[in-house]
DSSP file (Angstrom, degrees, kcal/mol; ACC not computed):
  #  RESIDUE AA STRUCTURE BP1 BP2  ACC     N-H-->O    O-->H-N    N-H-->O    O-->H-N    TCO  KAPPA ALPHA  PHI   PSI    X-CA   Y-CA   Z-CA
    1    1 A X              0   0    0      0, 0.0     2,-0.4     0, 0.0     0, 0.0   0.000 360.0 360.0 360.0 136.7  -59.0  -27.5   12.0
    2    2 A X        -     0   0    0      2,-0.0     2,-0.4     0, 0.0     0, 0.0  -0.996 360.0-156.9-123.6 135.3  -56.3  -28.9   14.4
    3    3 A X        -     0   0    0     -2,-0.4     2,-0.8     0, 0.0     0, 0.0  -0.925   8.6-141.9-114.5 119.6  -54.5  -26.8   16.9
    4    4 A X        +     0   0    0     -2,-0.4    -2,-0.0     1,-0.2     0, 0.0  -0.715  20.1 173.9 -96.9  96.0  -51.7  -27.3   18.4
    5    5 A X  S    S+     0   0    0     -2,-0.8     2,-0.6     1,-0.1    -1,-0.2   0.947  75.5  51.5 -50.0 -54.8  -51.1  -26.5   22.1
    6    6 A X        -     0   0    0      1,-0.2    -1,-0.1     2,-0.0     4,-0.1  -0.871  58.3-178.2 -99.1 121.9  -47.5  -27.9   22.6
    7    7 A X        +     0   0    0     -2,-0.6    -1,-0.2     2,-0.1     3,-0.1   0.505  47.3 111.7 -88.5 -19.1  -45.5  -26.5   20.1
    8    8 A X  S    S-     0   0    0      1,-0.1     2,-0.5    -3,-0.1     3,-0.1  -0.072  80.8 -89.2 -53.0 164.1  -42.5  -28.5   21.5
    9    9 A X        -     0   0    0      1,-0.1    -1,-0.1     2,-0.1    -2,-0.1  -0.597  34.0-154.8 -77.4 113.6  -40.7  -31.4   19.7
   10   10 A X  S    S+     0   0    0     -2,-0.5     2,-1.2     1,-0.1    -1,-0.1   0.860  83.1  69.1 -21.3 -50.6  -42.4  -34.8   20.7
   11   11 A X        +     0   0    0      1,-0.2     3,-0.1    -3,-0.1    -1,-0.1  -0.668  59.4 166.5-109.7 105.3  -39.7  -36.5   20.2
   12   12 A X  S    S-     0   0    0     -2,-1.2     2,-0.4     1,-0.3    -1,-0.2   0.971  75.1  -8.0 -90.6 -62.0  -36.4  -35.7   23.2
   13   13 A X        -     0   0    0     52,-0.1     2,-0.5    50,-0.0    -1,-0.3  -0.985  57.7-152.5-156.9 117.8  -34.2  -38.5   22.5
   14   14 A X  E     -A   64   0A   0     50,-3.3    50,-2.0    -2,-0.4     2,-0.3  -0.859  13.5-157.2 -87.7 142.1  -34.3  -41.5   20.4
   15   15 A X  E     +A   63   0A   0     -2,-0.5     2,-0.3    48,-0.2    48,-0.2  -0.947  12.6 178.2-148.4 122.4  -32.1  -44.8   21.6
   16   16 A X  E     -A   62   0A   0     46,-4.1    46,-1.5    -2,-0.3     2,-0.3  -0.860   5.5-174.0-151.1 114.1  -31.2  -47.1   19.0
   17   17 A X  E     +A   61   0A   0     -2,-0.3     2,-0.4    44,-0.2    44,-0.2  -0.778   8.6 178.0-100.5 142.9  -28.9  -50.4   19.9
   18   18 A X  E     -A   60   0A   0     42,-1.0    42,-1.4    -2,-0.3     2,-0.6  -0.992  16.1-152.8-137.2 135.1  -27.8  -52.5   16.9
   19   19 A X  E     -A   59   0A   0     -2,-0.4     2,-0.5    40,-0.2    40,-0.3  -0.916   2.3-163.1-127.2 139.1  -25.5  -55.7   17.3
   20   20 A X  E     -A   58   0A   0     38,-3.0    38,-1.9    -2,-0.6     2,-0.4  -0.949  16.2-160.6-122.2 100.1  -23.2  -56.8   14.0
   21   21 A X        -     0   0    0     -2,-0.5    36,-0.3    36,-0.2     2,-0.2  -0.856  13.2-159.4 -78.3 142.8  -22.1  -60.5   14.8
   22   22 A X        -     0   0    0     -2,-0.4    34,-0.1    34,-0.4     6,-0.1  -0.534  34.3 -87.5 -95.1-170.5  -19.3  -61.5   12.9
   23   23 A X  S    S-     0   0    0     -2,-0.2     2,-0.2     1,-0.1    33,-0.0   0.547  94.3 -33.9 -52.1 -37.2  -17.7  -64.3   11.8
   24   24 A X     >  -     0   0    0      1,-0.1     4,-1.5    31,-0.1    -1,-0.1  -0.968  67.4 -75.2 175.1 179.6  -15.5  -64.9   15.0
   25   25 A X  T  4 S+     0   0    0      2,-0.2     3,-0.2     1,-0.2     5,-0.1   0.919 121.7  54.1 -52.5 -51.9  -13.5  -63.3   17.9
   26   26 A X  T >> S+     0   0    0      1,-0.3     3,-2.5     2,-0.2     4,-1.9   0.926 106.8  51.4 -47.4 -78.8  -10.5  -62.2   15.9
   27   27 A X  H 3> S+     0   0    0      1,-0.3     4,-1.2     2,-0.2     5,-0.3   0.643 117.3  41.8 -70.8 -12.3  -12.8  -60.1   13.2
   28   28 A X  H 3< S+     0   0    0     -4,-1.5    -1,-0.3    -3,-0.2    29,-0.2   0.216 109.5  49.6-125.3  52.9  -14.5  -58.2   16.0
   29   29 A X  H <> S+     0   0    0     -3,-2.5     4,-2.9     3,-0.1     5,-0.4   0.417 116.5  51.2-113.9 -62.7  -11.7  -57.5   18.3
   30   30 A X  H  < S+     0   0    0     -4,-1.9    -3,-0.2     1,-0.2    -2,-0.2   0.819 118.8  35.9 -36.4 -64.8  -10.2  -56.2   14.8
   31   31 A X  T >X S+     0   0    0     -4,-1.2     4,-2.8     2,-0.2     3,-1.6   0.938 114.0  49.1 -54.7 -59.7  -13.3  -54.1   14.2
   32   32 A X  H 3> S+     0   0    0     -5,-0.3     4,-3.5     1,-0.3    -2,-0.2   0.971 111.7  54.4 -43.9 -50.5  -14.4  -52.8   17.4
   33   33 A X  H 3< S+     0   0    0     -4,-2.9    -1,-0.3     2,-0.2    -2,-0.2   0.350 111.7  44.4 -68.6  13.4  -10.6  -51.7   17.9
   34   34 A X  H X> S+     0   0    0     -3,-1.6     3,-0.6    -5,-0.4     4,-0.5   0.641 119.1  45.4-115.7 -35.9  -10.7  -49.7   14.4
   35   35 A X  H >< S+     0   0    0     -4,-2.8     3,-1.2     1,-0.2    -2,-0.2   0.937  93.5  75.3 -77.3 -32.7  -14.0  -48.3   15.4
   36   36 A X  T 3X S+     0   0    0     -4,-3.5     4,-1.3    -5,-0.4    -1,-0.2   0.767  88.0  60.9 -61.4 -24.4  -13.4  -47.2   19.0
   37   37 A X  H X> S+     0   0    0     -3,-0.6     4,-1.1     2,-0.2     3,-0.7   0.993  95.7  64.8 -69.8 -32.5  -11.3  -44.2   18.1
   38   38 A X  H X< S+     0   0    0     -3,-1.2     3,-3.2    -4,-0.5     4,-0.2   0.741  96.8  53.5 -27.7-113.2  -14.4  -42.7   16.2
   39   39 A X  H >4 S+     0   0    0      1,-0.3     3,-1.7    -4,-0.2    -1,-0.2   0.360 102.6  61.3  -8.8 -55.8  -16.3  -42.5   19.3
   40   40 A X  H << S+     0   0    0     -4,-1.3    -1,-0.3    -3,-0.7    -2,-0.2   0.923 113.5  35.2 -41.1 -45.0  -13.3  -40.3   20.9
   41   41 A X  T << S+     0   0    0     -3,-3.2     2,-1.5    -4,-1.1    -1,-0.3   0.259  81.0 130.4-104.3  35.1  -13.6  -37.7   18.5
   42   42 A X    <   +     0   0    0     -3,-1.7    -1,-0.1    -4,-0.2    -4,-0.0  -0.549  30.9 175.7 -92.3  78.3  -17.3  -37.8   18.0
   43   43 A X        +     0   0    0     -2,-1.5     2,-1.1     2,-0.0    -1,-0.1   0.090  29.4 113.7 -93.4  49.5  -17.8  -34.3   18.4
   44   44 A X        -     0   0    0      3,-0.2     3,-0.4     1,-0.1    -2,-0.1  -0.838  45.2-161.1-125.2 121.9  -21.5  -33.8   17.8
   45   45 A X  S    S+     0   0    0     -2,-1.1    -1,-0.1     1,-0.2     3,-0.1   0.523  92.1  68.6 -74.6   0.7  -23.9  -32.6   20.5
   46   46 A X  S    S+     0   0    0      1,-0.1    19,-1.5    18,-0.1     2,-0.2   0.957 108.9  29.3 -87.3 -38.8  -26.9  -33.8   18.6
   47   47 A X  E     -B   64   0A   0     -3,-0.4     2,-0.5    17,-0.2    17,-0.3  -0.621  54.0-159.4-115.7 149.8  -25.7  -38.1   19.3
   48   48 A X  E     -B   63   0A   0     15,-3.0    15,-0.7    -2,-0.2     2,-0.4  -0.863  10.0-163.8-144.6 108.2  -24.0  -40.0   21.6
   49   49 A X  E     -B   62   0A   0     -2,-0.5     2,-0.3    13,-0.2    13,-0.2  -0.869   4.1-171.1-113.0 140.7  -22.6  -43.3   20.6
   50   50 A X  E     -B   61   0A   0     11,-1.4    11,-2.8    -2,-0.4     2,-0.2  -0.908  12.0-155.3-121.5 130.0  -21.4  -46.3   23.2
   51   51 A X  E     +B   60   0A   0     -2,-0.3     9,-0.3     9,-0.2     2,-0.1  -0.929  13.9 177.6-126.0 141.0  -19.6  -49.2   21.9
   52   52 A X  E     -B   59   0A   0      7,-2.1     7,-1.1    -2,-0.2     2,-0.6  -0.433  16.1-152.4-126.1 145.7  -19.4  -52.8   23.6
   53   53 A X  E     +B   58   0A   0      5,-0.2     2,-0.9    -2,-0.1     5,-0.2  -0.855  12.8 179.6-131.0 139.7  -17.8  -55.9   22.3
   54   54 A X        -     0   0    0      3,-1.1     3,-0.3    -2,-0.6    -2,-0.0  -0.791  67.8 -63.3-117.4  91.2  -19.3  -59.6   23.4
   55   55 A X  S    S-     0   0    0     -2,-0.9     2,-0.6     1,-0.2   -31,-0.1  -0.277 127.6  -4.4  63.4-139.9  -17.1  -62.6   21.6
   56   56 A X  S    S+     0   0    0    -34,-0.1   -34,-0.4    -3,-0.1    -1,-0.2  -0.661 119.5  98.4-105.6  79.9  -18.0  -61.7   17.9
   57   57 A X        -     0   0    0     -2,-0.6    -3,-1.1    -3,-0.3     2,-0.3  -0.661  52.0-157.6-116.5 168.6  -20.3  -59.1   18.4
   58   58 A X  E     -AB  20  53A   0    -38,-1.9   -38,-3.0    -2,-0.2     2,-0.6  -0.732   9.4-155.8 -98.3 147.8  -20.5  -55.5   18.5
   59   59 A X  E     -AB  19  52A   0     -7,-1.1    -7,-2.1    -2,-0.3     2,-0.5  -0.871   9.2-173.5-116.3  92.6  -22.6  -53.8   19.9
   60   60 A X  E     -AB  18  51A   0    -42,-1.4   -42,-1.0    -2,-0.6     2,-0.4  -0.768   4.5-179.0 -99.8  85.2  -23.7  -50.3   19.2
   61   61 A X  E     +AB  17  50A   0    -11,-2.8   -11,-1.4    -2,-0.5     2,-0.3  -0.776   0.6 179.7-116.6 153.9  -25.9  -47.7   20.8
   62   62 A X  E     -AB  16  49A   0    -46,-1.5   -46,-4.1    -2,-0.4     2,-0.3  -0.981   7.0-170.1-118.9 135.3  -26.8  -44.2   19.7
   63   63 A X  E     -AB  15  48A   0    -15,-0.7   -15,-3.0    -2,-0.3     2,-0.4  -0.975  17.9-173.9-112.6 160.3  -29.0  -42.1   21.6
   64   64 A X  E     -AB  14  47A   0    -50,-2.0   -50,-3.3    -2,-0.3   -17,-0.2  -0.943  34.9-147.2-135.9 121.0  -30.0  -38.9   19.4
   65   65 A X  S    S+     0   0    0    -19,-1.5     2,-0.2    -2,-0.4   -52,-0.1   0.147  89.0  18.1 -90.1  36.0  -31.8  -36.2   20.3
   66   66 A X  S  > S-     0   0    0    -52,-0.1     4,-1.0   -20,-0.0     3,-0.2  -0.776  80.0-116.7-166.2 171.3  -33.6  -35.6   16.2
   67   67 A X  H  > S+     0   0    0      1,-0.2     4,-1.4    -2,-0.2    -2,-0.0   0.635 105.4  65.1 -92.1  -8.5  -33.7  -38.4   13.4
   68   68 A X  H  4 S+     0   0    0      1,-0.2     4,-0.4     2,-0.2    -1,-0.2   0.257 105.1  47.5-101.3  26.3  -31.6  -37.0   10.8
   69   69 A X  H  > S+     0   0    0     -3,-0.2     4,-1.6     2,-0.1     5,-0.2   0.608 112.6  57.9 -92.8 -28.2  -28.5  -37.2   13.2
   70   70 A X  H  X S+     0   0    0     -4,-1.0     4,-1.5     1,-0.2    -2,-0.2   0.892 109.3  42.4   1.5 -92.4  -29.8  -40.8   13.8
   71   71 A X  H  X S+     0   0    0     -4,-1.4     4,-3.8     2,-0.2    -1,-0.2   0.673 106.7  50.3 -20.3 -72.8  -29.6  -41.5   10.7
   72   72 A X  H  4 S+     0   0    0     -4,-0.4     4,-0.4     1,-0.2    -1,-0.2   0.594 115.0  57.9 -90.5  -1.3  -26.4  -40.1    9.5
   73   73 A X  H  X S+     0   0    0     -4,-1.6     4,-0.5     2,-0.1    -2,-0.2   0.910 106.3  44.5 -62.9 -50.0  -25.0  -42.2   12.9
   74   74 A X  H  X S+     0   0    0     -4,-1.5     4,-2.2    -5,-0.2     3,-0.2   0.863 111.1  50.9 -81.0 -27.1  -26.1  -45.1   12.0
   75   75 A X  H  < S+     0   0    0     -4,-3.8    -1,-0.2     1,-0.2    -3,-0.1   0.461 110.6  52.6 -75.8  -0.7  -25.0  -44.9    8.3
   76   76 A X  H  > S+     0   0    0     -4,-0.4     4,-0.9     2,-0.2    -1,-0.2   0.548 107.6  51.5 -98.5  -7.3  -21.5  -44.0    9.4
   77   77 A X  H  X S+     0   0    0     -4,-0.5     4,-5.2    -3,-0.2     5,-0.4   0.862 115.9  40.0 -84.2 -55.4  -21.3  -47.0   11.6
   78   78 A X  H  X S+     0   0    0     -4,-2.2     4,-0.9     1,-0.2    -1,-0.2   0.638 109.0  53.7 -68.2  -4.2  -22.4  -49.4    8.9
   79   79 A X  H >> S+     0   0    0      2,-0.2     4,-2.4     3,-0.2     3,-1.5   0.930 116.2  41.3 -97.5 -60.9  -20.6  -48.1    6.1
   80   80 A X  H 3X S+     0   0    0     -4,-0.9     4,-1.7     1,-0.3    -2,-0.2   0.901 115.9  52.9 -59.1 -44.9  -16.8  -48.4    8.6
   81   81 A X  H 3X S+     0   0    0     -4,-5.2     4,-1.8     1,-0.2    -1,-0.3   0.951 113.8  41.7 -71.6 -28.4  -18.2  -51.9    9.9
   82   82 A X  H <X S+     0   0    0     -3,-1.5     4,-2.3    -4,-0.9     3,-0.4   0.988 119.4  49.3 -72.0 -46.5  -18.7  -53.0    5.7
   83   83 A X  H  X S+     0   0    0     -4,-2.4     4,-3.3     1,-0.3     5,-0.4   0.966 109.7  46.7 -38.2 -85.1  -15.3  -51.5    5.0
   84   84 A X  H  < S+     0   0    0     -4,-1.7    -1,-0.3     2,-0.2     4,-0.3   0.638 107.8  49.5 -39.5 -36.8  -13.8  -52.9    7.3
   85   85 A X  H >X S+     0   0    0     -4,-1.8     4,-1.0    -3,-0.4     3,-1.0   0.831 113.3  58.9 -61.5 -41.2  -15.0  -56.7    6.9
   86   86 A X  H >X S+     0   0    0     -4,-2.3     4,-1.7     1,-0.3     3,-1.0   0.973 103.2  49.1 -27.4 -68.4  -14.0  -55.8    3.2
   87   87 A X  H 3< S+     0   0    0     -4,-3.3    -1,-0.3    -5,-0.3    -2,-0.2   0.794 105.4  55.3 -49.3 -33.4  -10.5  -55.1    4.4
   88   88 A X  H <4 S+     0   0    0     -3,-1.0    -1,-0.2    -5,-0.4    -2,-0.2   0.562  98.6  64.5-114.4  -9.3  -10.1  -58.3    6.4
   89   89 A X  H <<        0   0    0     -3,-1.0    -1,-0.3    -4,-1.0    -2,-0.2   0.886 360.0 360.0 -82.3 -22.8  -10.9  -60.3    3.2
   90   90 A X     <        0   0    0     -4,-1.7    -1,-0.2     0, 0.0    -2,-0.2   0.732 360.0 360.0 -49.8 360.0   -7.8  -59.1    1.5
């Protein structure tokens, strides 16, 4: 039998930095400036996303206080950054 003393959640805050090089300056001045309004209206108290841009890459940190906001952070980042490089082949 195992017994648990601290019933609190292990786990306060997860921090999860990711960098997307592209191709060249132009396609992530292009991207970072289409993503950067997201982050203004990022109203969700579970995540907190900063983004950076260095030449051609971005640079992306989340921290999240659970995993499934993690999660649905990190898959909203990557789905705008594939759109977008989609978009810039037309």
């Amino acid at each position: 039998m195992i017994k648990l003393e601290n019933k609190d959640n292990i786990l306060k805050n997860i921090e999860t930095i990711f960098e997307v090089e592209l191709d060249n300056t132009r396609d992530a001045e292009i991207i970072y400036n289409s993503l950067n309004p997201e982050l203004s209206f990022e109203t969700n108290d579970r995540s907190v996303t900063t983004m950076t841009l260095e030449g051609k890459s971005i640079i992306i940190k989340i921290n999240s206080k659970d995993v499934v906001s993690l999660r649905a952070s990190i898959n909203s980042y990557v789905r705008w950054i594939n759109l977008s490089t989609e978009i810039l082949k037309i």
